[in-house]
C-alpha positions, 0 to 999 in steps of 0.5 A, spaced: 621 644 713 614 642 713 615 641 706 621 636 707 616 633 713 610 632 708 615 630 702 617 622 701 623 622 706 619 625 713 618 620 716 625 618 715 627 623 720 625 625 728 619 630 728 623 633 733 631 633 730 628 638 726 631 645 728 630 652 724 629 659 726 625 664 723 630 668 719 635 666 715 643 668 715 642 672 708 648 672 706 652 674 712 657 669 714 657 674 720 650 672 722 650 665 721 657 665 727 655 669 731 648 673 731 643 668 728 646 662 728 649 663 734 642 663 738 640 656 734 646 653 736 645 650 743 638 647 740 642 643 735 648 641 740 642 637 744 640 635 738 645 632 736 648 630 744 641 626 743 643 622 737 650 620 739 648 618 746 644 613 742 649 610 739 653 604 740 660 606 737 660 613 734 665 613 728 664 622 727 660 627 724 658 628 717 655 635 715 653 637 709 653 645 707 656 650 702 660 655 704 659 661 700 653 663 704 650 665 711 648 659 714 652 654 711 658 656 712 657 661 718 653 657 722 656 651 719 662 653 721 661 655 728 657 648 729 663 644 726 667 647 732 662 647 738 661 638 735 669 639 736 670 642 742 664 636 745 667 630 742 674 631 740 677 624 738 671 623 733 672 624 726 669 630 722 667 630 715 664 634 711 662 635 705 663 643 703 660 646 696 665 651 694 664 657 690 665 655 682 670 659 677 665 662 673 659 661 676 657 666 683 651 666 687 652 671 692 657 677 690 660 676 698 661 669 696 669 669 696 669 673 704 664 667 706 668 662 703 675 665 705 672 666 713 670 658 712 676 655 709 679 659 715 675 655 719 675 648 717 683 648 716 683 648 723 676 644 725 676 638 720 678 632 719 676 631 711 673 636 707 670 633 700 671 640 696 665 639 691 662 644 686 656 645 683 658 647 676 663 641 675 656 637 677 652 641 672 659 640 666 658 632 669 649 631 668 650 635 661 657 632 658 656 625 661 648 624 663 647 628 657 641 632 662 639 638 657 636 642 664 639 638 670 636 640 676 639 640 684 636 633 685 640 631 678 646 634 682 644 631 689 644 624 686 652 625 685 653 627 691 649 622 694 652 617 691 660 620 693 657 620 700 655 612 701 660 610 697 665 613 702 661 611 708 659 604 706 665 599 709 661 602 715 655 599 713 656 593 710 661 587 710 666 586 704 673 584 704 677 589 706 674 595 710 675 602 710 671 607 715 672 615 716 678 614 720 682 609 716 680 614 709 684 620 713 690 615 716 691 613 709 689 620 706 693 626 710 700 627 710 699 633 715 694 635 719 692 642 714 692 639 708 685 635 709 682 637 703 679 632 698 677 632 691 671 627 689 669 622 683 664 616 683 663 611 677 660 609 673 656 616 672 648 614 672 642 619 671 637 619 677 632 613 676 637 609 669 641 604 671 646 601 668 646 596 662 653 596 660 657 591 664 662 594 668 669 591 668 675 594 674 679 596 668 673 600 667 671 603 672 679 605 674 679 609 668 672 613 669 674 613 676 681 617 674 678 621 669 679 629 670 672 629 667 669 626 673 671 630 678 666 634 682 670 639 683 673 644 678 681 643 679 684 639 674 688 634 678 694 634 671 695 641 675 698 638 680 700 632 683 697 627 688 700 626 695 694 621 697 688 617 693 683 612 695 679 608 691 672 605 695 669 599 690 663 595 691 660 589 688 663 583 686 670 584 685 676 581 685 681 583 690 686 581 684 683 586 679 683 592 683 690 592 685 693 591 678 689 596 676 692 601 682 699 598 680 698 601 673 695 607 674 701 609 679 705 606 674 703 609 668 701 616 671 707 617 676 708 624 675 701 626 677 703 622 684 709 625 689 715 620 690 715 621 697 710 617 698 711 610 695 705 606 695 699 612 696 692 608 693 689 606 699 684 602 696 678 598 700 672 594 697 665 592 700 661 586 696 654 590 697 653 593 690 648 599 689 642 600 688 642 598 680 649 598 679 653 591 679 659 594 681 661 601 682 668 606 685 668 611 688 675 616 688 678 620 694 683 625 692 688 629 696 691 632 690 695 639 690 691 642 684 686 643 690 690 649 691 687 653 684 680 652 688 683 657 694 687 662 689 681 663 686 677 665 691 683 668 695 684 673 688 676 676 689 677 676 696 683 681 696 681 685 690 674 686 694 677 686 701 682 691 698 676 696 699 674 694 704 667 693 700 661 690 703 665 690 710 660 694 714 655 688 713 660 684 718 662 689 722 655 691 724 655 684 726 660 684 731 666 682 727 673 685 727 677 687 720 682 682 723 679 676 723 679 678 715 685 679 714 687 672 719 682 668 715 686 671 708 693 670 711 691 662 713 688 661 706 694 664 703 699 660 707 695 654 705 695 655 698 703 655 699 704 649 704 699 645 697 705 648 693 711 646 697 710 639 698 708 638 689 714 641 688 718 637 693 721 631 691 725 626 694 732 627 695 731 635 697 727 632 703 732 628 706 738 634 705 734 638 709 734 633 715 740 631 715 743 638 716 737 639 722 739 632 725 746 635 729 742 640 731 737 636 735 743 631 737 747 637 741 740 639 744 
């Protein structure tokens, strides 16, 4: 924390919005929900209390936070759900590292995680799955870094959380803010999950000398590749996207490029939701760029993300491995296997709707409308 407040951003923040403890969650989800985390809580809510008092129109909350830890994800959690229960009509972002397919940190990684996404399934209104080995894949492919270090990584993840949040600041022709991005990106209430993607891709400090066309930035912009979550959206198919760009751009432009995209693409979009880009433009470029977009995906592929992690926990749970850790905490078995099931059904529910087309939709209200008119 001092080192934050003596470093080149200190000043940018309160001296007295600084809130940490003494000792760290180690690992343990059950630490951060309900021990450690638990007992810091309240000084953050005051924190925070204090903070939306001063503002004149409060659009939400964004957290940032991983959910393979202690903290992150058990104090994150449980601060996502005290912020709820406070301002319930606020929208709740959150920008959520998850744990990527080859790479672990922490051996309980896929309990923290289970018992996390339990959370935000009920207690977000978008979460932007992001993961730290796609950004690795994205700095050492695309920007060529032979050694990217957390700074290289938090470059492109700060590029996707200004470019969602930049209609907010500044003015353009056609706004979009946290509550129009989950209007136009979630079909149902569960399926909030979001995968991400900005371009043009520029390391820290280079800036772009290659002019830009939409064309071009449409095209990067839907690019596997560029996704900072390891799902490939080819796997499944997109129930909604959206695309936010900056710069000096033509409102014509971008729509022909979106009508192509569907057009050429129409397999990887669901039929039953005909126009599903939402698109949204703001004049102010980047710092460097002349134009940039940034992309917003709620794609079912997102669903190998929790099948791998619903794997692991099971083959550990199964065990019973690692478990005393939790229960020394407090924390019952059931929670687990309420935290697994809820995964589980999420997978199924990403499932149901990329198999679903049009035609089977309507047989099954037409078979359901007699019921409703008898009652």
């Amino acid at each position: 924390m001092d080192a934050v407040r003596a470093g080149p951003f200190g000043q940018l923040f309160r001296p007295d919005n600084f809130v940490f403890g003494q000792s760290g969650a180690g690992n343990n989800w059950a630490k951060g929900h309900y021990t450690e985390g638990a007992e810091l809580v309240d000084q953050v809510l005051d924190v925070v209390r204090r903070e939306a008092e001063g503002c004149d129109c409060l659009q939400g909350f964004q957290i940032t936070h991983s959910l393979g830890g202690g903290t992150g994800a058990g104090m994150g959690t449980l601060l996502i759900s005290k912020i709820r229960e406070e301002f319930p009509d606020r929208m709740m972002a959150t920008f959520s590292v998850v744990p990527s397919p080859k790479v672990s940190d922490t051996v309980v990684e896929p309990y923290n995680a289970t018992l996390s996404v339990h959370q935000l399934v009920e207690n977000s209104d978008e979460t932007f799955c992001i993961d730290n080995e796609a950004l690795y894949d994205i700095c050492m492919r695309t920007l060529k870094l032979s050694n990217p270090s957390y700074g290289d990584l938090n470059h492109l993840v700060s590029a996707v959380m200004s470019g969602v949040t930049t209609c907010l600041r500044f003015p353009g022709q056609l706004n979009s803010d946290l509550r129009k991005l989950a209007v136009n990106m979630v079909p149902f209430p569960r399926l909030h999950f979001f995968m991400v993607g900005f371009a043009p891709l520029t390391s820290r400090g280079a800036h772009s000398f290659r002019a830009v066309s939409v064309p071009e930035l449409t095209q990067q912009m839907f690019d596997p590749k560029n996704m900072m979550a390891a799902s490939d959206f080819r796997n499944g198919r997109y129930l909604t996207c959206s695309a936010i760009f900056r710069g000096k751009v033509a409102m014509k432009d971008v729509e022909d490029q979106m009508r192509n995209i569907q057009n050429k693409n129409s397999s990887y979009f669901v039929e039953w939701i005909p126009n599903n880009v939402q698109t949204a433009l703001c004049s102010i470029p980047p710092r460097g760029l002349k134009m940039s977009s940034t992309f917003v995906g709620n794609s079912t592929a997102i669903q190998e993300l929790f099948k791998r992690v619903g794997e692991q926990f099971t083959a550990m749970f199964r065990r019973k491995a690692f478990l005393h850790w939790y229960t020394g905490e407090g924390m019952d078995e059931m929670e687990f296997t309420e935290a697994e099931s809820n995964m589980n059904d999420l997978v199924s529910e990403y499932q149901q709707y990329q198999d679903a087309g049009v035609d089977e939709e309507e047989e099954e209200y037409e078979d359901e409308a007699p019921l409703e008119e008898e009652v």
